[in-house]
N, C-alpha and C positions, 0 to 999 in steps of 0.2 A: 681521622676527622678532617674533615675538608675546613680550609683558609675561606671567611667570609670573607668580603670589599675591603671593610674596614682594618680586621686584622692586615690584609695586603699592603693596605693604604699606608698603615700605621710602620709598618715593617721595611716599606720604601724611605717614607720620611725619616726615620729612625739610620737607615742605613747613609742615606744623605746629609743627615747630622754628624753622623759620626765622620763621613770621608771629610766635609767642612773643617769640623774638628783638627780634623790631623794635618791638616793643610794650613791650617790657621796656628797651628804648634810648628812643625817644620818653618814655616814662615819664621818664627818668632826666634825659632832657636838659632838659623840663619842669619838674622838680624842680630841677634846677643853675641855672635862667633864674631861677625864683622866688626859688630862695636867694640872688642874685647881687642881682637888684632888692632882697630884706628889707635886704640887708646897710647899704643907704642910705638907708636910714628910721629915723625916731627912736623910741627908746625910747615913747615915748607914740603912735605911729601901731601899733608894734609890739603893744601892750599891747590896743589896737582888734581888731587883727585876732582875735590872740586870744580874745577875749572876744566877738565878733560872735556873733548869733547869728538864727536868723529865713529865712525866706524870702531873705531877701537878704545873710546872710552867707556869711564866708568858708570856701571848701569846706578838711575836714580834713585833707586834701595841706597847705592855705596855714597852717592853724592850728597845724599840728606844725612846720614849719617856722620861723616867728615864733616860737614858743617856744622852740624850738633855739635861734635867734640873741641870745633874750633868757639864756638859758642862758649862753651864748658869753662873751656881757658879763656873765658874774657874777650875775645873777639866780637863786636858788634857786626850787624848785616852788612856795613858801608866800610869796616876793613876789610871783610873777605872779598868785597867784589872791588875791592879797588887793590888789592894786591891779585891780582890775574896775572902771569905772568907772559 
């Protein structure tokens, strides 16, 4: 039996959901590893990442993260950007 439009249609969409899907998992799980490693790092490695910048610093996933955790611990917006080192 031959695939009508819609069946095709359907079985595109459906295959586009799914790669979404797993891109949007990998993402997530990504994110839960990194935030699991910040969480055992210190306040001043912490305060690093944050404020890395350059060529070789850290990508803005790692920097909102760190800031979250510094957050966590009591940190408001106006400690972290005034401890810059």
């Amino acid at each position: 039996m031959e695939m009508g439009f819609w069946d095709k249609a359907f079985e595109a969409a459906k295959n586009a959901g799914t790669a979404v899907y797993n891109e949007l998992e990998k993402s997530a799980n990504e994110t839960r590893e990194i935030r699991q490693k910040y969480e055992d790092l210190s306040d001043e490695e912490l305060l690093k990442i944050v404020h890395s910048d350059g060529f070789f610093g850290k990508s803005s996933k790692e920097k909102a993260i760190a800031f979250g955790t510094l957050k966590n611990r009591g940190y408001d917006v106006e400690d972290i950007k005034a401890r810059k080192n």
